[in-house]
N, C-alpha and C positions, 0 to 999 in steps of 0.2 A: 504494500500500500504506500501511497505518497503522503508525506509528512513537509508541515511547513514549521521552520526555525526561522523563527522573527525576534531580532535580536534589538536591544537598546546601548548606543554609546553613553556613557561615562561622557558628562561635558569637556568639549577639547583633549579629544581622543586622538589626535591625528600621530603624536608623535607614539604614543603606545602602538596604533593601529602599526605604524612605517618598522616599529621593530620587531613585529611577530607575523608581519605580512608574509612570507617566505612560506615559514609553518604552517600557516594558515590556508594557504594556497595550495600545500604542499597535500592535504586532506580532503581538498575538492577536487583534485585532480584526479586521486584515486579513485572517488565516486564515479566522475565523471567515465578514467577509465574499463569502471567496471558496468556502465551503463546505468547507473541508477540515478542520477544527476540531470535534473531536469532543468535548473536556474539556477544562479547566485551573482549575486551581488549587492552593494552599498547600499544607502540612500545618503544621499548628497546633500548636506548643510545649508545650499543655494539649490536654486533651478537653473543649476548645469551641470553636465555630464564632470567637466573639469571646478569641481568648486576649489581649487589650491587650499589658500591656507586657513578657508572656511573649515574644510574640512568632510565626516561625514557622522549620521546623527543615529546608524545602525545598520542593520544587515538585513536579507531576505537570503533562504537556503530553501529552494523543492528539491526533497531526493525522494527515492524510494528505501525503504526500510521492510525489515519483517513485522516490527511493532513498534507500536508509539514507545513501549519500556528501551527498545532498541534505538531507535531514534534520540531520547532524551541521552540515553549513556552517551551518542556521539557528539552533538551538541555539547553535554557538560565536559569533553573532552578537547574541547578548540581552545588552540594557542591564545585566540584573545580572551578567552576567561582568564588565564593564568597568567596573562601581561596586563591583564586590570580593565580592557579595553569597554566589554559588556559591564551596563550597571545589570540588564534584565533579561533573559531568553524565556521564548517562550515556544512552546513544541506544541503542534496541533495537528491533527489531522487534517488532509487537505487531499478534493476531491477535482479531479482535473476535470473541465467539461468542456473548453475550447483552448487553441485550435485543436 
């Protein structure tokens, strides 16, 4: 099933995000590799794709998982929890219906 991780920054996260960005990348790629990885990315502090030293104000993850229990253990396992990056995650079930 598909689970969404919606994540909240910690105000002026940008220089935590820039140091566990690697790591962090390093965990979506694996999904993505292994086809479960349907989206991820930011959300941007401004309305632009490039907001610099605005920065960004939290995340969005669709992947697929065997369970939501499954899902949260991954989630609670990303580099930006442990660089201070997320104040809040939150794991939900999520039902794809377009495209």
């Amino acid at each position: 099933m598909l689970y969404a991780i919606i994540s909240q920054d910690v105000p002026d996260s940008l220089p935590l995000r820039k140091q566990a960005r690697a790591d962090h990348l390093a965990r979506l790629e694996t999904l993505r590799d292994q086809g479960r990885l349907i989206l991820a990315g930011p959300h941007p502090a401004l309305d632009s794709e490039e907001p610099g030293d605005a920065g960004f104000t939290g995340s969005l993850v669709v992947a697929e998982f065997e369970s939501l229990e499954a899902a949260q253990t991954w989630a609670d396992a990303d580099p930006y929890i442990a660089a201070g990056v997320y104040a809040q995650v939150t794991v939900k079930p999520f039902k794809k219906v377009l495209p």
